[in-house]
N, C-alpha and C positions, 0 to 999 in steps of 0.2 A: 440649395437653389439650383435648377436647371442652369446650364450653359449660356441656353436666352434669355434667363431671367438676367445674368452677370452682365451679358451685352449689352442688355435696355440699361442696366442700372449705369454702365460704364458711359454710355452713349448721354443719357442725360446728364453726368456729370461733367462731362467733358462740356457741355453746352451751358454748362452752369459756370463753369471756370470760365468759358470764352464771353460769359457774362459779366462776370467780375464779383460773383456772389457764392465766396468762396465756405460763408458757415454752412448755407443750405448745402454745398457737397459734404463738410461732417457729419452733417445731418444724416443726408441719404444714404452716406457711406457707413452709417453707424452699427449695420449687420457683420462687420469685418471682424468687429471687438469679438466675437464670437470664436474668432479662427478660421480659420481657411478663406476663398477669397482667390481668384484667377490675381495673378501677379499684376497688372495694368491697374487695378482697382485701390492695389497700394500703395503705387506709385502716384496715383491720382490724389488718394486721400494724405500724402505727404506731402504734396503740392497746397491741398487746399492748406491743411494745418501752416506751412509755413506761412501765404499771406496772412493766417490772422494772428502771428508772430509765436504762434505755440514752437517755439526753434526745437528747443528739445523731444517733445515727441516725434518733430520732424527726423529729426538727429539718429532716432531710437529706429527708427523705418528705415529709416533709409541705411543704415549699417547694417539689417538686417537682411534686406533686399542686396545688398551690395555680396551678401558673406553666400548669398545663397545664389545667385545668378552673377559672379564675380565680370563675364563679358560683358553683360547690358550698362557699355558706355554712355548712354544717358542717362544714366543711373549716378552711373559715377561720377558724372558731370555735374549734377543735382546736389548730391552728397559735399561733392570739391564746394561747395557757391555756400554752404552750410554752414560748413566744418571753418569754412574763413571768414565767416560773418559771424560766428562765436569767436573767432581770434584763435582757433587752431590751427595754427599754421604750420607743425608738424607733418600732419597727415593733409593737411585742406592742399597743400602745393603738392602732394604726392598725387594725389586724388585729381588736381586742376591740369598734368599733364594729360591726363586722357581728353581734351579739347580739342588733339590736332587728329583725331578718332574720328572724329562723327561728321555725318552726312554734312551738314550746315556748316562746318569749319574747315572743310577739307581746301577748301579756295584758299585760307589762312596758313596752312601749312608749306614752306619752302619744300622744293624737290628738289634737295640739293643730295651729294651720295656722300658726301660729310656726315659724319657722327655730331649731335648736341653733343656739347659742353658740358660734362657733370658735374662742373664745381674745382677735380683735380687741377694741380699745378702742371704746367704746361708752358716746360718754358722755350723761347725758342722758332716757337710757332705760330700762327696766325690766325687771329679769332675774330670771326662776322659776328657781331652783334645788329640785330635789325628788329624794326618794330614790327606789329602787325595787326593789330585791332585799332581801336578809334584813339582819337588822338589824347582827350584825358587820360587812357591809358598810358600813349610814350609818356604825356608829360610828367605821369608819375613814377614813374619806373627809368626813365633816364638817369635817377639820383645814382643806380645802380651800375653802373656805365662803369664810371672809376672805382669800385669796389672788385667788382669784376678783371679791368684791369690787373690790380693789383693782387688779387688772388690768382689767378690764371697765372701771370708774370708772364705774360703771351705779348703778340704785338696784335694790338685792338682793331679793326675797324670798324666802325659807326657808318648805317646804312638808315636813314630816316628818312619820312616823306618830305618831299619839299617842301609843304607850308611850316615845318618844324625845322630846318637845317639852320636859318640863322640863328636861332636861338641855343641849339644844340652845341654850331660851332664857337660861340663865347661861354661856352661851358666847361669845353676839354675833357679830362679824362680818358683822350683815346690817342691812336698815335694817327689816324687817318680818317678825313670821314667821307659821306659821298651821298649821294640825291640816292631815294627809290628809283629805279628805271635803271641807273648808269652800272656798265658792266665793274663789278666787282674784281679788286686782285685776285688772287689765288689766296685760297686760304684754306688751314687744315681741320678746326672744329668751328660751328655758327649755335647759335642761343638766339630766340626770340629775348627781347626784351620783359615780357612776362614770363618766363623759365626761365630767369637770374632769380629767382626768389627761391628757386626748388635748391638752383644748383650754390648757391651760396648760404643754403638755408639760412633763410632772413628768417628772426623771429619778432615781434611786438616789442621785445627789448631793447632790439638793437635802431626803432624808429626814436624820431624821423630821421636823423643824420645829420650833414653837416645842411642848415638852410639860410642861407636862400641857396638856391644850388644853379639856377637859371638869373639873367640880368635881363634889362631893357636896353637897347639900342641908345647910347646917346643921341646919334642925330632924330630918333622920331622924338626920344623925352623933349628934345627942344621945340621940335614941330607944335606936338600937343600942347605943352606949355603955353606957347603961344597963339594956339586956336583956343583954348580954353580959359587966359585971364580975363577976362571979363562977367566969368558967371561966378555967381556970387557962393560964397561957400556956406554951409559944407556941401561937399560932392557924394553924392551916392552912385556907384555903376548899377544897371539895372539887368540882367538876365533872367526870363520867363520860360525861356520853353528851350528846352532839350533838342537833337536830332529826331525827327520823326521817323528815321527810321529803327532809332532801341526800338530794342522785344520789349521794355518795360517804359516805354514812351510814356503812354496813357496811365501809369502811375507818376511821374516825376514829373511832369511837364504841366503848366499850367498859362494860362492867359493872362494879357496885359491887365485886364479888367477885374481878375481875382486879386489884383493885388492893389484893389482901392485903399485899405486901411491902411496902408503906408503913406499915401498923402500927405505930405505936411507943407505948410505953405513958405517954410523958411528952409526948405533943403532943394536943391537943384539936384534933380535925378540924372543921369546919363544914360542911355539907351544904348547898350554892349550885344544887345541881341543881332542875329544872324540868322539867315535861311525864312525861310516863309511867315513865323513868325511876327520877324519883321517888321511885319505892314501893322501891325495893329498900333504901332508908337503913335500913328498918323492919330491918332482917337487915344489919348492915355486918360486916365479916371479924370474924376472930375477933382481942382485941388492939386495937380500933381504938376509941378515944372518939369518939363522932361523933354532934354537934346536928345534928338533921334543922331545916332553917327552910325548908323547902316551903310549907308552911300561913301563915308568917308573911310571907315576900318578897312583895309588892304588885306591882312595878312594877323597874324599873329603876335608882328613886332607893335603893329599898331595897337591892337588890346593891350601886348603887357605896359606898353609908354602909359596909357591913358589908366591901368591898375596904379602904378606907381605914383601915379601924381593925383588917381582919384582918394577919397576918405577913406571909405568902404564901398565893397562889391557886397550887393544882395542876387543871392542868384538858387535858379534850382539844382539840379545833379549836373553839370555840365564841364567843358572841358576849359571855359573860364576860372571857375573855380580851382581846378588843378595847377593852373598856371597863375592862380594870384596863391595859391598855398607855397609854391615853387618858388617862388618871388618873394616868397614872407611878407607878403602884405594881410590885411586882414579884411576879412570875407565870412559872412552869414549863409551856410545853407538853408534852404529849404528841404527837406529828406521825406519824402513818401512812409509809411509806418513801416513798411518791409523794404529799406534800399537797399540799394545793392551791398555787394560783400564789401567793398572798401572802408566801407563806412562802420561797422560793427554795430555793436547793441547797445541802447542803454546808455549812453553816455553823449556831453555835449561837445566836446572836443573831439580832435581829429588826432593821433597818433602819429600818421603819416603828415600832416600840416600843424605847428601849431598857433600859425594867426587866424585858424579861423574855429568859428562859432556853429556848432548843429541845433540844428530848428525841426525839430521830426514830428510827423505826425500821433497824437496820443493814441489813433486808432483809425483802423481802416477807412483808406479815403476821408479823414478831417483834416483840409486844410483848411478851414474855418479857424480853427483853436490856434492851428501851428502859426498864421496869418497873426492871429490876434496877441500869442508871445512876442511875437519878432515886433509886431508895433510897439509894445509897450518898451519891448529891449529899444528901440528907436527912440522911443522918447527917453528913457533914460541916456541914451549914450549922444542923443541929439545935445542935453544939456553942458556934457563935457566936450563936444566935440570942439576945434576950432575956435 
């Protein structure tokens, strides 16, 4: 094929992807099988195969693009998201430092003239550990705080964002901690808190750890406590929709109004959602008891009070979920049929939490099905509950 032919073909599939219709880029792309093929076109058709969960051919491309153009960092970034959504964690953390590389994540990266932490013992010294991507992130990788610690034999400090500090600070494992923003001691190696996996090479064996590893605030468990005796149990928390600004928003996030078939008319729902979402509790299905605490939730101490004292959290990929996993409470995801890498393959459990429960799509874009599991899991777990 001409050069323009590669272009039109590369140009409609790209518009096919920003569609969400990812066979028909198989399809199109199916001249590749052939051999040869401008390099974009593979990378394109390794994108599509992974939405429609073919992982392994993905797998198979994208090692191979990686072995032959070893610099194309989004390559390798692609590869990393792969290799650890099959539970390779070997090579997928080796693979997921190329992150602080690319165009899009450079704002993520510290300029500090500090060396990262490779994992050696380092004793003596002084080690920043700091977050840097979205908050389900810290609050899953915080477990790794006191490991770290203790492998290092360094003196720790903990830099988190402020809506995360109290919870961080009744957690320990460091010898000092401090807000985002406040000038930092002197110190001689720093680690993002997602680069303690590479450097302590975590593997699947060694999850989840010791759990619960985060608490809730005595004084809000009291507060919630007594805002919420009087609704009749069992308690369900309710979370719908995601951050609208994930890249994979529009997979994981869904409306108040999709999730009618959870309705039951003897369970009081609770409304945990945040951000623009929000507004829709004003209107919940028809059937559905459901406390909007929009207006009331502060902070983060406020959700995990209101985890601990509710039955179950139902929620989709969010960073509730992480922080009722954290907490060892127990929690129903909702999982899109391709989520993200923390979640792996294939399986209903969570490695990293083990109070909660995966609800995954059987196939591209059906939350119909996945909807209709989790109800009937409702009605059974409705009978034992409380």
């Amino acid at each position: 094929m001409s050069d323009v032919a590669w272009q039109a073909m590369l140009d409609q599939g790209n518009a096919l992807m920003k569609a969400d219709r990812p066979a028909e880029v198989v399809a199109l792309l199916e001249p590749l099988r052939a051999g040869g093929g401008p390099y974009p076109l593979w990378r394109l058709l390794a994108l599509a195969l992974r939405q429609l969960g073919r992982h392994e051919e993905t797998r198979a491309i994208q090692l191979q693009l990686v072995e032959r153009n070893p610099g194309d960092l989004d390559m390798r970034f692609d590869l990393a998201e792969t290799l650890l959504l099959l539970g390779d964690f070997a090579r997928g953390w080796r693979e997921y430092r190329f992150r602080y590389r690319l165009e899009q994540t450079r704002s993520i990266e510290r300029k500090v003239q500090q060396a990262r932490w490779d994992g050696r013992p380092i004793p003596g010294v002084t080690l920043l550990l700091h977050d840097e991507q979205g908050f389900g992130d810290s609050l899953q990788f915080l477990r790794l705080v006191a490991p770290a610690r203790q492998q290092s034999e360094a003196r720790v400090v903990l830099e988190v964002k402020p809506e995360l500090l109290p919870l961080a600070q009744r957690m320990g494992g460091f010898d000092q901690i401090l807000c985002r923003g406040a000038l930092p001691p002197p110190f001689d190696r720093h680690c993002e808190l997602m680069s303690l996996p590479l450097a302590l090479q975590l593997q699947l064996s060694a999850l989840p750890g010791p759990i619960p590893y985060l608490s809730a605030d005595p004084a809000r468990l009291a507060h919630w406590r007594q805002r919420l005796q009087g609704l009749p149990r069992p308690w369900v928390a309710l979370v719908w929709a995601g951050s609208p600004g994930h890249s994979n928003d529009r997979h994981r996030s869904l409306a108040l109004a999709d999730l009618a078939p959870l309705a039951r008319p003897d369970i009081s729902f609770i409304a945990l959602q945040k951000g623009p979402a929000a507004a829709q509790a004003a209107t919940p299905p028809a059937g559905m008891s459901l406390l909007a605490l929009d207006a009331e939730i502060d902070d983060f101490d406020d959700t995990a009070a209101i985890l601990m004292l509710a039955d179950l959290l139902i929620s989709v990929d969010s960073s509730p979920v992480h922080l009722a996993g954290a907490l060892g409470r127990p929690a129903w995801v909702l999982l899109p049929f391709v989520p993200d890498w923390r979640w792996l393959t294939d399986r209903e459990d969570s490695p990293w939490y083990p109070s909660l429960r995966l609800f995954r799509q059987p196939a591209h874009n059906d939350w119909p099905t996945a909807l209709a599991t989790l109800a009937q899991a409702l009605d059974e777990w409705r009978c034992t509950a409380c």
